[in-house]
NUVOTI-584967 format. One line per field, with one value per atom (N, C-alpha, C, O, CB): x, y, z; residue in three letters; residue number from 1; atom name. Coordinates in Angstrom, 2 decimals, m for minus. Glycine has a CB too. Layout:
residues N
xx: c(X_...)
yy: c(Y_...)
zz: c(Z_...)
residuo: c(ALA_...)
num: c(NUM_...)
atomo: c(CA_...)
end
This chain:
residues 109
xx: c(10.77_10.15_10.20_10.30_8.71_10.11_9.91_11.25_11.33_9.74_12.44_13.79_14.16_14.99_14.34_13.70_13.85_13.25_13.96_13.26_11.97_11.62_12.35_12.48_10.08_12.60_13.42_14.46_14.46_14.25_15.37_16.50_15.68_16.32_18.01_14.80_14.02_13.31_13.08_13.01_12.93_12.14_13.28_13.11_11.05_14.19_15.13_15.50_15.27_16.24_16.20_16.47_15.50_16.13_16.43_14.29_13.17_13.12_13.24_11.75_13.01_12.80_14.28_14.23_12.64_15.40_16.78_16.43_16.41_18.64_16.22_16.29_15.00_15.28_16.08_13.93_12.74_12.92_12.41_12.12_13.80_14.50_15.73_15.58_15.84_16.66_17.36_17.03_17.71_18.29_15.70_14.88_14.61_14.79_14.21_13.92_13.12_13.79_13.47_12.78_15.18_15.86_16.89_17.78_16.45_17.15_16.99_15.97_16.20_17.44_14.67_13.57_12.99_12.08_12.57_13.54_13.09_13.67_12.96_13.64_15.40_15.61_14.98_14.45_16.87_14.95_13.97_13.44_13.48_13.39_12.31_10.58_10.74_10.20_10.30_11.76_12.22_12.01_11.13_13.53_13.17_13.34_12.62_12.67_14.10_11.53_10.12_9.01_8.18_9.52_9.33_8.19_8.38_7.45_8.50_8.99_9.22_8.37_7.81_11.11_8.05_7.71_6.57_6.14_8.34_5.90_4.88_4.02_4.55_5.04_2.64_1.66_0.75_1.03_1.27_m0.61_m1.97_m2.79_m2.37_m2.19_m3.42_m4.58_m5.40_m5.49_m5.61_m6.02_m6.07_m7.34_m7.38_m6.53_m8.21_m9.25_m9.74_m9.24_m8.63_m10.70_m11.73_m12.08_m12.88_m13.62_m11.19_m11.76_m10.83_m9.68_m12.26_m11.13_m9.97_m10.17_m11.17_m10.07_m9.04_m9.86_m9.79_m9.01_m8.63_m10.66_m11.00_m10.04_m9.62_m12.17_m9.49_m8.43_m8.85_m10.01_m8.77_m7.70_m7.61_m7.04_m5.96_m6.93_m7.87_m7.62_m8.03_m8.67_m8.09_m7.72_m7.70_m6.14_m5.21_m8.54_m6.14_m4.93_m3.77_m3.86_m5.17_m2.58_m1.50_m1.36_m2.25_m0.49_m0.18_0.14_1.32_1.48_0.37_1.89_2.53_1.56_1.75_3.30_0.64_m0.27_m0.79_m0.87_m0.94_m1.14_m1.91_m0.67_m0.93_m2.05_0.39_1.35_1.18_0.70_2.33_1.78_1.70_0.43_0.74_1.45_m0.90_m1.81_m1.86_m2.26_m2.85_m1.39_m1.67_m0.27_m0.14_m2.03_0.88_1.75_1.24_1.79_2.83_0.16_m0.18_m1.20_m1.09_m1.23_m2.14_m2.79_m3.51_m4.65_m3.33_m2.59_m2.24_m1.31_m0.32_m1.98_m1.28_m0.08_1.22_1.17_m0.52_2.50_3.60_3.39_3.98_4.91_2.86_3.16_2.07_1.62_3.37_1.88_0.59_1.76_2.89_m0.30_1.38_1.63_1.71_1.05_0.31_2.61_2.85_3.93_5.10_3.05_3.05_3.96_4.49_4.54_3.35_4.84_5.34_6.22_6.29_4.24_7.14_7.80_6.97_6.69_9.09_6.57_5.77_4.35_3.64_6.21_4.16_2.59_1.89_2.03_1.80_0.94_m0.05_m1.40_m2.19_m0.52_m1.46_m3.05_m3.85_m3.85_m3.14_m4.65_m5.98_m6.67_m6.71_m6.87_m7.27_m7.97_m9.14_m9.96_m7.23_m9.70_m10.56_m10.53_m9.54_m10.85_m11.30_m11.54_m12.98_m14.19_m11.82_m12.34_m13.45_m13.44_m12.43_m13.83_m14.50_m14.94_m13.40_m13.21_m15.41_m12.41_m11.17_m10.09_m9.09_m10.44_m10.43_m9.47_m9.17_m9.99_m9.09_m7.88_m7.95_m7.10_m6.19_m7.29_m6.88_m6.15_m5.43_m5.94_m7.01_m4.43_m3.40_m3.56_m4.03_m0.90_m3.15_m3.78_m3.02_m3.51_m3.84_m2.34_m1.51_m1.49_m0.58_m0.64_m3.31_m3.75_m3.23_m3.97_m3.80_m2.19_m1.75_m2.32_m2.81_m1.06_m2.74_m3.52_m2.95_m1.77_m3.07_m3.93_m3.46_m4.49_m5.58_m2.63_m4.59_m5.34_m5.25_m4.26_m5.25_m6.92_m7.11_m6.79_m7.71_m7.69_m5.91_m5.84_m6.61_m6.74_m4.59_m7.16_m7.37_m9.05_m9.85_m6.86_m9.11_m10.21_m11.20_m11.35_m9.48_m11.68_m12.59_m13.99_m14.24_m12.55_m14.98_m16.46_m16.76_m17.04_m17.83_m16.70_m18.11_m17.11_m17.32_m19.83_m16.06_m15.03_m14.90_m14.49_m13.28_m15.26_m14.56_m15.96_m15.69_m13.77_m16.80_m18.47_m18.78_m19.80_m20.11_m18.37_m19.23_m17.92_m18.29_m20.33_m16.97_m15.71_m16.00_m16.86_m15.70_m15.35_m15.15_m16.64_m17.02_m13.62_m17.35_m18.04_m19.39_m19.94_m16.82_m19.67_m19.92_m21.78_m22.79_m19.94_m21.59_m22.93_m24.13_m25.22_m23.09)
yy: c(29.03_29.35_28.15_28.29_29.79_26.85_25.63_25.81_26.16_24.15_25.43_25.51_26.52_26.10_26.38_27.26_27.82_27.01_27.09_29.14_26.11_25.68_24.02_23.38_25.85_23.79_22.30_22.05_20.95_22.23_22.96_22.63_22.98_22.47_23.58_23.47_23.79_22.53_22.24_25.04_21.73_20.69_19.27_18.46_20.39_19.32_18.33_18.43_17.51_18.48_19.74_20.22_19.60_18.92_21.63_19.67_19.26_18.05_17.50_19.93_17.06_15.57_15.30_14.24_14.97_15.91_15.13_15.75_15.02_15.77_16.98_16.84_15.89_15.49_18.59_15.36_14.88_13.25_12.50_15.17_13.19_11.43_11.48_10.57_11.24_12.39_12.11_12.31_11.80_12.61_13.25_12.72_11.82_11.43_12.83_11.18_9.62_8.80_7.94_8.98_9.09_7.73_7.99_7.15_6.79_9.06_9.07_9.05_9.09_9.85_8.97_8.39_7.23_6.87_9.06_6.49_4.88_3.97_3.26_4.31_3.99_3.29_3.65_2.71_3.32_4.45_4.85_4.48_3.80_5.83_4.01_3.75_2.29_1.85_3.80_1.60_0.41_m0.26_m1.09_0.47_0.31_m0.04_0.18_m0.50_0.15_1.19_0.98_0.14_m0.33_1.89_0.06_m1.23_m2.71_m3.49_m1.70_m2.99_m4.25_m3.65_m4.60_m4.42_m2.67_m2.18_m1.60_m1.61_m1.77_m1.13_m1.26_m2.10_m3.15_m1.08_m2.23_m3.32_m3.04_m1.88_m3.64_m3.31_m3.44_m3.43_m4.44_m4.87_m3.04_m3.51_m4.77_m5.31_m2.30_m5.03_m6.92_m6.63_m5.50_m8.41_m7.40_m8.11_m9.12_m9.76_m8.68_m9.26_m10.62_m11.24_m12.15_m9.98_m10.45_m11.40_m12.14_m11.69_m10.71_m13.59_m14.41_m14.31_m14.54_m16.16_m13.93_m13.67_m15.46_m16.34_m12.12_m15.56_m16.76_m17.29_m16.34_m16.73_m18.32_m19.21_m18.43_m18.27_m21.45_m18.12_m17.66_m18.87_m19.42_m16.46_m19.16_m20.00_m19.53_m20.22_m21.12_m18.47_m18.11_m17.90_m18.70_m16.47_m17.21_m16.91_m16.51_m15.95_m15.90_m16.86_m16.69_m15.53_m14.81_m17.23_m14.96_m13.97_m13.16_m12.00_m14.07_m14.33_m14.41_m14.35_m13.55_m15.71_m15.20_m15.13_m13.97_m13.86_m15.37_m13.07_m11.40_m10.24_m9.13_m11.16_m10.72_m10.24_m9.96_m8.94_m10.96_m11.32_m11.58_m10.56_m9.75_m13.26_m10.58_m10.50_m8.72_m7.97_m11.38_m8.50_m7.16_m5.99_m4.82_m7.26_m7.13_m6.80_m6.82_m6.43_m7.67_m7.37_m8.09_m6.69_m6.21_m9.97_m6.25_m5.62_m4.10_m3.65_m6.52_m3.76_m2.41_m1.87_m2.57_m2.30_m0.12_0.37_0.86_1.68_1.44_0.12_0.23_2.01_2.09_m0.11_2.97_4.08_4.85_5.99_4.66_3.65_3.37_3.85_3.36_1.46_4.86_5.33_3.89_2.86_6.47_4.18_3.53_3.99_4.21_2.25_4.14_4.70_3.73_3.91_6.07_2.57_1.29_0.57_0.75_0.36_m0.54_m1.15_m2.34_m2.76_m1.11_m2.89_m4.33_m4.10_m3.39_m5.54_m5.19_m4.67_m5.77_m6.99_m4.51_m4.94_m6.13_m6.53_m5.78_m5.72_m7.73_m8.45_m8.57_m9.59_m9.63_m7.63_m7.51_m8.50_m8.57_m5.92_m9.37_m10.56_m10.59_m11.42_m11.74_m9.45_m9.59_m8.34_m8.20_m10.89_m7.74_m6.65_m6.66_m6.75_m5.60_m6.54_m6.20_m5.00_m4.71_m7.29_m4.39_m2.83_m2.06_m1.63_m2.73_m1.96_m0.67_m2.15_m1.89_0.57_m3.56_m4.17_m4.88_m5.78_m4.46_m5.00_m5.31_m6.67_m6.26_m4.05_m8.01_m9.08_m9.32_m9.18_m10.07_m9.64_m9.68_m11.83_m12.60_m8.87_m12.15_m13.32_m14.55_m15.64_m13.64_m14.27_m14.70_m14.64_m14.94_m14.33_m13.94_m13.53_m12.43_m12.02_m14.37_m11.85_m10.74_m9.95_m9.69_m10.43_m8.84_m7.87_m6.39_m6.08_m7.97_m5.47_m4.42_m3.28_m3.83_m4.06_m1.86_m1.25_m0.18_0.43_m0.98_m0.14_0.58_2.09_2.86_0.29_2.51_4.18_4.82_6.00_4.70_4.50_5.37_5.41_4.54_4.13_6.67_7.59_7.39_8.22_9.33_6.13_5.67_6.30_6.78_3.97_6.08_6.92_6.50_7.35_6.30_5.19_4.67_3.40_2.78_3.59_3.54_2.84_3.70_3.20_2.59_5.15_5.98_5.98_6.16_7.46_5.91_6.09_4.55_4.29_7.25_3.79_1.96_1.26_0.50_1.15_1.00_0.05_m1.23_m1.01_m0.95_m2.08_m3.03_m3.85_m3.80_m3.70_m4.53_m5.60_m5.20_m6.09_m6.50_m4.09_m3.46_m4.50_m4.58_m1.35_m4.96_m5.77_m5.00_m5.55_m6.76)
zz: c(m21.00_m19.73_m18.77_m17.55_m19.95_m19.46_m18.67_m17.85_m16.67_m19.60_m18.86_m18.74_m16.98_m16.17_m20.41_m16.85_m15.51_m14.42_m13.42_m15.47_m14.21_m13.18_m12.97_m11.93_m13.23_m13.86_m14.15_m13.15_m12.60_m15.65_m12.81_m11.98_m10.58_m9.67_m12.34_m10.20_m8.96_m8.70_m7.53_m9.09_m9.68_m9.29_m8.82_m7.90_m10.67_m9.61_m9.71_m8.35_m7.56_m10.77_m7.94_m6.87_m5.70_m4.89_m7.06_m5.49_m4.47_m4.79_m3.70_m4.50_m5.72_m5.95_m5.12_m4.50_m7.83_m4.99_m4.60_m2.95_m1.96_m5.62_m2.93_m1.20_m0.90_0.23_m0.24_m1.19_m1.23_m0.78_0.05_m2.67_m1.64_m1.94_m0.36_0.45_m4.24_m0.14_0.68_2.15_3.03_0.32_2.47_3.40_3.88_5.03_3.32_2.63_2.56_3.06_3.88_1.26_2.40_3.00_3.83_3.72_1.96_4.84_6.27_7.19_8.40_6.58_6.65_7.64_7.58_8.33_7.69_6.57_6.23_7.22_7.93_4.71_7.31_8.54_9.86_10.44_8.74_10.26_11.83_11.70_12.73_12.47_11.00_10.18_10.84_11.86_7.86_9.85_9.89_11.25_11.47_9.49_12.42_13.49_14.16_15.18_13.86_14.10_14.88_14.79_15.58_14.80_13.16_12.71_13.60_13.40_10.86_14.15_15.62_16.70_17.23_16.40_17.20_17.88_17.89_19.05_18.06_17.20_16.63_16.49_16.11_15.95_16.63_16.85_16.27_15.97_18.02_15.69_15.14_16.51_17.09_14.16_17.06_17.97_17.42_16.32_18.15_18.84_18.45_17.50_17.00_20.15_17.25_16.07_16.67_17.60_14.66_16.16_16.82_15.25_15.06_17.94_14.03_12.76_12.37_12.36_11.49_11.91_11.21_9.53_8.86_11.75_9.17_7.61_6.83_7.19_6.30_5.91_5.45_4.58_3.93_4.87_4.25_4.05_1.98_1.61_4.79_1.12_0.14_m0.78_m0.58_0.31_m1.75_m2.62_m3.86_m4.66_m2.31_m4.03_m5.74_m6.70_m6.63_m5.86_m7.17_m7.90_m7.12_m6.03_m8.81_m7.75_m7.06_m6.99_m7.43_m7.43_m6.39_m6.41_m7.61_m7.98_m5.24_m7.90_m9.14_m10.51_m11.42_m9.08_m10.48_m11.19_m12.26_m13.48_m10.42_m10.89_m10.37_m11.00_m11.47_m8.01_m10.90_m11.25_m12.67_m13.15_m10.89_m13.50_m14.86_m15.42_m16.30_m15.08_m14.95_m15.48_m15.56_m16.45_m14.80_m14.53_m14.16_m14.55_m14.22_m12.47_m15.60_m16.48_m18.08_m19.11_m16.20_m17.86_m19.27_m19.91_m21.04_m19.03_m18.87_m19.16_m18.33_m18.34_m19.46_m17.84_m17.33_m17.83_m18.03_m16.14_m18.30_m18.86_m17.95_m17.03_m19.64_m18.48_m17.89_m17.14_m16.06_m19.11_m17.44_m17.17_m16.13_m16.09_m18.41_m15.33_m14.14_m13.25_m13.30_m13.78_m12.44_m11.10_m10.02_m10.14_m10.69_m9.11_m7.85_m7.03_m7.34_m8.05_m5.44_m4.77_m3.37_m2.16_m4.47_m4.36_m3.64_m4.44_m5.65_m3.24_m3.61_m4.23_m4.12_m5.24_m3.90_m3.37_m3.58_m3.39_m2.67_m2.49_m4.56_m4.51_m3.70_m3.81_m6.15_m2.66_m2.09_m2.82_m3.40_m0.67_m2.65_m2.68_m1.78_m1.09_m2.97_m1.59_m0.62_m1.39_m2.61_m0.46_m0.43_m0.74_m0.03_m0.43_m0.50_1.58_1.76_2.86_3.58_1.90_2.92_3.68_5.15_4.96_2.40_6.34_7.00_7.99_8.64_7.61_8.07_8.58_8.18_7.04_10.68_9.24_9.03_8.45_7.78_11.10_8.80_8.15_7.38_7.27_8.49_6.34_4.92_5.16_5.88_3.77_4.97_4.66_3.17_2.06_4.95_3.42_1.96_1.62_2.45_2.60_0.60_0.52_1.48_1.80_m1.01_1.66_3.24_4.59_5.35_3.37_4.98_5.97_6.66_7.56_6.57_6.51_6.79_6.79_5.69_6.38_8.20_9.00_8.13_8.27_10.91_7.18_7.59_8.06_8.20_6.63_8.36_8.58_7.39_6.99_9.84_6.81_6.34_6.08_6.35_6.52_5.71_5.61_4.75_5.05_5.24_3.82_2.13_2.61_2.92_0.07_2.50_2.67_1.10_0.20_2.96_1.21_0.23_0.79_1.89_0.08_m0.63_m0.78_0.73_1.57_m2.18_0.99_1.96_3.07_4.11_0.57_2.15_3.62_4.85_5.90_3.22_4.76_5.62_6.37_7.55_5.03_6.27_7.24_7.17_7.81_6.31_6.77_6.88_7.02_7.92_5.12_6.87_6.85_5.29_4.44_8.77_5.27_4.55_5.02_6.19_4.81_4.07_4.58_5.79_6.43_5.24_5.88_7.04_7.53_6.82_6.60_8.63_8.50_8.51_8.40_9.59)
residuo: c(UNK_UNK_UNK_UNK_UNK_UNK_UNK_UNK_UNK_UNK_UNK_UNK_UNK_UNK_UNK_UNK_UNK_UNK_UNK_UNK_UNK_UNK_UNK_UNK_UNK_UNK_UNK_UNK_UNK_UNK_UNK_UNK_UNK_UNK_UNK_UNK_UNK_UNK_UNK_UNK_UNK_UNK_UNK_UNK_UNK_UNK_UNK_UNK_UNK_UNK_UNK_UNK_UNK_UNK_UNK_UNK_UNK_UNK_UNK_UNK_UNK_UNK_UNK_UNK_UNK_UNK_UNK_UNK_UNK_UNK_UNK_UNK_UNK_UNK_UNK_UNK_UNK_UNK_UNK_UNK_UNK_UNK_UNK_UNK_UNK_UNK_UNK_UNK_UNK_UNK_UNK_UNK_UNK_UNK_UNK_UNK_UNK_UNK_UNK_UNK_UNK_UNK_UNK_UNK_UNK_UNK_UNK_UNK_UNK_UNK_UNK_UNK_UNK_UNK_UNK_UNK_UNK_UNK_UNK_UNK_UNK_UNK_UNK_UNK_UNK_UNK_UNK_UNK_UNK_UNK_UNK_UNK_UNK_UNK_UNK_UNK_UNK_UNK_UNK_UNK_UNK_UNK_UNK_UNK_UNK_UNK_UNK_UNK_UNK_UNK_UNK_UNK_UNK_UNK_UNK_UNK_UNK_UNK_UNK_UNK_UNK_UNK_UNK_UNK_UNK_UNK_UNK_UNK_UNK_UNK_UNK_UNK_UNK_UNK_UNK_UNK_UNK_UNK_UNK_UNK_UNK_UNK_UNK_UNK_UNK_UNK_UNK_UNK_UNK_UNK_UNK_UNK_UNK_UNK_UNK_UNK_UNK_UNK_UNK_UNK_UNK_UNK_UNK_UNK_UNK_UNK_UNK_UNK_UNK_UNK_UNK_UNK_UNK_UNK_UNK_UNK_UNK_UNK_UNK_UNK_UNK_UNK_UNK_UNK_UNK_UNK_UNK_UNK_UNK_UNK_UNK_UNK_UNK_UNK_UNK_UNK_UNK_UNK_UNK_UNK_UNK_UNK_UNK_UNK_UNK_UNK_UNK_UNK_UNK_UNK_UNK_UNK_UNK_UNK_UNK_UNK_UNK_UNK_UNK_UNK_UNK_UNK_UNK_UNK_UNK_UNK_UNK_UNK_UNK_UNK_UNK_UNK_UNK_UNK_UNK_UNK_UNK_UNK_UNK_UNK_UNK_UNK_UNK_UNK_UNK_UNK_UNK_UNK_UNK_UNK_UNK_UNK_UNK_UNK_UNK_UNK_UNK_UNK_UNK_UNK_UNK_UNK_UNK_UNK_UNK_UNK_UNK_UNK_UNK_UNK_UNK_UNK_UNK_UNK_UNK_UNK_UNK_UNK_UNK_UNK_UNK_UNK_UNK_UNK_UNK_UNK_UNK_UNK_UNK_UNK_UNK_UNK_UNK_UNK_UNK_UNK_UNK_UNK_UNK_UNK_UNK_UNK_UNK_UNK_UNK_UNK_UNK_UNK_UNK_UNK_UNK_UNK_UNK_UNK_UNK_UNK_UNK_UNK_UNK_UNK_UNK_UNK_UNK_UNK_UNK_UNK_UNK_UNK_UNK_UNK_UNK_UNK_UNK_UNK_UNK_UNK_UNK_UNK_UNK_UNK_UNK_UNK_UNK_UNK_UNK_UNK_UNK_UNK_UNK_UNK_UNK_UNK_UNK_UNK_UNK_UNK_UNK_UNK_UNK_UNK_UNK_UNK_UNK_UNK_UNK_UNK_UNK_UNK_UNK_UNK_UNK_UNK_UNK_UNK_UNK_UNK_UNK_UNK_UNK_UNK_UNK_UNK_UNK_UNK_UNK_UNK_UNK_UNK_UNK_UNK_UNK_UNK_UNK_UNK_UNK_UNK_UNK_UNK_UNK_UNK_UNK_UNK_UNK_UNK_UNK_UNK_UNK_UNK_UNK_UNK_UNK_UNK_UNK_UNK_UNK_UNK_UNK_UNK_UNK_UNK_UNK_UNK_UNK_UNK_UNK_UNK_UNK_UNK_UNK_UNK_UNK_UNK_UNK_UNK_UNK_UNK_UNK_UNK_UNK_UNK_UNK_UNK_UNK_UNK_UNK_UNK_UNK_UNK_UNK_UNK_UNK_UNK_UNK_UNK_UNK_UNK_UNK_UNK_UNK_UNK_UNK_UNK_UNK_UNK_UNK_UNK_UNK_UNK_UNK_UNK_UNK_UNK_UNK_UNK_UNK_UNK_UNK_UNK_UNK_UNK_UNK_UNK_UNK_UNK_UNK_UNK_UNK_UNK_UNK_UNK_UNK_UNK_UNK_UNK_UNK_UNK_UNK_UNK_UNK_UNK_UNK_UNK_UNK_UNK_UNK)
num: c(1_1_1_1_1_2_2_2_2_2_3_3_3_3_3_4_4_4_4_4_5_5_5_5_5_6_6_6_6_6_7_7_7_7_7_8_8_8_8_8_9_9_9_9_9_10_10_10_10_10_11_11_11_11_11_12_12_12_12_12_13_13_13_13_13_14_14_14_14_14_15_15_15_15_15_16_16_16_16_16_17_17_17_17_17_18_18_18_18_18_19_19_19_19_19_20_20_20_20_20_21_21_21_21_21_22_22_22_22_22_23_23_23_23_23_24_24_24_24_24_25_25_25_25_25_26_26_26_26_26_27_27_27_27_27_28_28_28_28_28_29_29_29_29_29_30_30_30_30_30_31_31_31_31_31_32_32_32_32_32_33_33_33_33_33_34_34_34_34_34_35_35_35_35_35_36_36_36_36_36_37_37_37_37_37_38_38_38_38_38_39_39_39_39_39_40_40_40_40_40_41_41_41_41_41_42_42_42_42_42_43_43_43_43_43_44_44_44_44_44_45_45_45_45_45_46_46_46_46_46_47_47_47_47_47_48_48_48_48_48_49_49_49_49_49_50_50_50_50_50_51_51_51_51_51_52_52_52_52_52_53_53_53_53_53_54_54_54_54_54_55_55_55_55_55_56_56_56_56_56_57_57_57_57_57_58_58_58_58_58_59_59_59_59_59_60_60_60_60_60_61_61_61_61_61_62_62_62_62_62_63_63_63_63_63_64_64_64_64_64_65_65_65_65_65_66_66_66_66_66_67_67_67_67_67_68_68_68_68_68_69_69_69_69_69_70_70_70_70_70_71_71_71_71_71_72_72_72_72_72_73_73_73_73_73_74_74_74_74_74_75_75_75_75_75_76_76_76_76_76_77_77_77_77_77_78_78_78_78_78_79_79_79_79_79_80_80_80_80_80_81_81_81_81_81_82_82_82_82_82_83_83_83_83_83_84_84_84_84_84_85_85_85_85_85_86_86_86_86_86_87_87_87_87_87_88_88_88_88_88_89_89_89_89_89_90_90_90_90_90_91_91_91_91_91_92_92_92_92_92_93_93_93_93_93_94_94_94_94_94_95_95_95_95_95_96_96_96_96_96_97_97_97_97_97_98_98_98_98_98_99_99_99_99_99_100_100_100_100_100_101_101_101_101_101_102_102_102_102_102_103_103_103_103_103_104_104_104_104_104_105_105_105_105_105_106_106_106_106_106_107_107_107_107_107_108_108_108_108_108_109_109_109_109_109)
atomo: c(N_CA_C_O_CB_N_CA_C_O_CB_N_CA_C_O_CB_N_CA_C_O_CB_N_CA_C_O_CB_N_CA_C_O_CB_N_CA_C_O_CB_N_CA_C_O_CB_N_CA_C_O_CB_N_CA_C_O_CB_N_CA_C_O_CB_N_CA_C_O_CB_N_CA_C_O_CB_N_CA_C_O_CB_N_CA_C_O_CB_N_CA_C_O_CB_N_CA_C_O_CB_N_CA_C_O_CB_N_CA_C_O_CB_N_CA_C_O_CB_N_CA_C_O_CB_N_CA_C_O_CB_N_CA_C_O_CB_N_CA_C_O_CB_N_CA_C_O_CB_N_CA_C_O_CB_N_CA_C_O_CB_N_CA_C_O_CB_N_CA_C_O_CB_N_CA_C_O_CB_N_CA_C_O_CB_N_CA_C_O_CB_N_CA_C_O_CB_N_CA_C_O_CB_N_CA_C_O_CB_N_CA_C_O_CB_N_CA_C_O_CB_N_CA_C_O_CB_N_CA_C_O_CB_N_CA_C_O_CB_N_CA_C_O_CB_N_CA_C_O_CB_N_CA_C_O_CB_N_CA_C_O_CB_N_CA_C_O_CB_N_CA_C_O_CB_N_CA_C_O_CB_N_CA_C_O_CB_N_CA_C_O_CB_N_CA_C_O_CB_N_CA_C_O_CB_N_CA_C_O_CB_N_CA_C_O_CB_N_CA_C_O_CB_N_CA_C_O_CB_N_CA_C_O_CB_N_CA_C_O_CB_N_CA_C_O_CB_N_CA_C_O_CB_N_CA_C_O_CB_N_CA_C_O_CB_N_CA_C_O_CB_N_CA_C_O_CB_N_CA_C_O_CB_N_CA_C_O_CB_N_CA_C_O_CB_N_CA_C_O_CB_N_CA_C_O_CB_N_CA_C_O_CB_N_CA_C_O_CB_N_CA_C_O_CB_N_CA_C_O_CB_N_CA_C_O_CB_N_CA_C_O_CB_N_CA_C_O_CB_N_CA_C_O_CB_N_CA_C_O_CB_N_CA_C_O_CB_N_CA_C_O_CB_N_CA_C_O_CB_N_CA_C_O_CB_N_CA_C_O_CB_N_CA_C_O_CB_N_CA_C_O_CB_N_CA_C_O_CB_N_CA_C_O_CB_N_CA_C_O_CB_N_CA_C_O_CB_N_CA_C_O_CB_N_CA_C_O_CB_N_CA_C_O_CB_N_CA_C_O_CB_N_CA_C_O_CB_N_CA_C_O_CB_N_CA_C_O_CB_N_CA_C_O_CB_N_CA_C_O_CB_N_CA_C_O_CB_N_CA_C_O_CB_N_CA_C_O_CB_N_CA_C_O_CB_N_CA_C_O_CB_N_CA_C_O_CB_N_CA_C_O_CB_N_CA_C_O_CB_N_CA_C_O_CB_N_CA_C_O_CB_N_CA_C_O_CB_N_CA_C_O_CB)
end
């Protein structure tokens, strides 16, 4: 019974994938163009573990068969109200519709 939906799925994962990657370059070339609205927060200078470090550790003891729907993984190092900092100060904006991020933000005073 399985055997029948198998080539239907394969089928949707390949048109799925060749989408993707005719809308990744466009993506790409807008991402220059594209901006963050400004911020009035400086996020605070990060001196903990590397990022390599975070790596190792999080090879060491998470199972290889952990979902991800990324190729590089970021380190959020500090979050305020809608915005999140990676440990390199790098700005991003919150998307993920968390319990109490989505009504209070990160840090919320």
């Amino acid at each position: 019974m399985l055997s029948r939906f198998v080539p239907k799925v394969v089928k949707s994962a390949a048109k799925n994938q060749s989408v993707l990657a005719a809308v990744t370059p466009k993506v790409e070339e807008l991402s220059d163009e594209l901006h963050l609205p400004p911020c009035d927060i400086t996020p605070q200078k990060y001196d903990g573990m590397t990022y390599e470090e975070t790596l190792r550790i999080r090879s060491e003891r998470l199972t290889p068969s952990l979902l991800t729907y990324y190729q590089d993984k970021l380190m959020i190092v500090q979050g305020h109200m809608q915005w999140l900092f990676d440990e390199k100060g790098k700005r991003y904006l919150d998307l993920f519709a968390g319990i109490n991020t989505v009504s209070v933000g990160h840090c919320h005073p």
